[in-house]
C-alpha positions as MATLAB code, in Angstrom:
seq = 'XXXXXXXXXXXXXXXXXXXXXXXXXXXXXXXXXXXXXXXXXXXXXXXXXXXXXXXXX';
ca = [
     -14.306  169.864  -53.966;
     -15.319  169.576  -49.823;
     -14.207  166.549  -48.773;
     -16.547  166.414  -45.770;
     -19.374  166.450  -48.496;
     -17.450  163.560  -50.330;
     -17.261  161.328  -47.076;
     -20.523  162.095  -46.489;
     -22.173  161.422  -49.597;
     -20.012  157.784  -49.973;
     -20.928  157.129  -46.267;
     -24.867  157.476  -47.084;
     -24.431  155.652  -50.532;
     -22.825  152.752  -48.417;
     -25.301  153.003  -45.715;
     -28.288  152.600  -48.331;
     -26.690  150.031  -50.337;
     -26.500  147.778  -47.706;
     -29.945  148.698  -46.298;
     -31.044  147.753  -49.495;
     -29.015  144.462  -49.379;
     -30.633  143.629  -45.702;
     -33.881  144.434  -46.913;
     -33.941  142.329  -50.603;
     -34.690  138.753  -50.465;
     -31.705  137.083  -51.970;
     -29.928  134.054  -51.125;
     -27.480  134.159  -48.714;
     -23.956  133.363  -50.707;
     -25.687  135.733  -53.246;
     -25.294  138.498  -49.969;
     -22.223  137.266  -48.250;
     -20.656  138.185  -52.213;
     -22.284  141.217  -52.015;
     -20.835  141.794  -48.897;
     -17.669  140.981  -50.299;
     -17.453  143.345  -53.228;
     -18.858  146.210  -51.088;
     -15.387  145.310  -48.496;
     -13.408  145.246  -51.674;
     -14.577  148.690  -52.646;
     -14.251  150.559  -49.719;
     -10.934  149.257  -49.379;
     -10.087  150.905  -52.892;
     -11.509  154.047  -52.322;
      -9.684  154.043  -48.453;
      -6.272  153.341  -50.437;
      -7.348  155.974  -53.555;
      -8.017  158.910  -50.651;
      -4.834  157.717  -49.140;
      -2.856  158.587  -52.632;
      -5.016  161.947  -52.752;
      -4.093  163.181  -49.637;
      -0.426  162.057  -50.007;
      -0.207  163.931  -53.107;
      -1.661  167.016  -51.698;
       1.329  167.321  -49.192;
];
């Protein structure tokens, strides 16, 4: 597995999500939650990467 092909590919799934988000007509709570959840994720996946690489070394 590349890894510079897995930041890329979760760096343009992030990037279109929240094109998408800017772009929809929703209510704004509805995309400050949105928001929310996508800052909730990325922190995950920053802390999962984190135990990947630890465990590698």
């Amino acid at each position: 597995m590349d890894i510079k092909s897995l930041a890329k590919g979760a760096a343009a799934g992030a990037a279109v999500g929240m094109a998408f988000c800017a772009l929809t007509e929703t209510a704004p709570s509805k995309k400050m939650s949105i928001k929310r959840d996508a800052n909730k994720t990325l922190k995950a996946a920053n802390s999962l990467w984190d135990d990947i690489k630890s465990l590698m070394m």
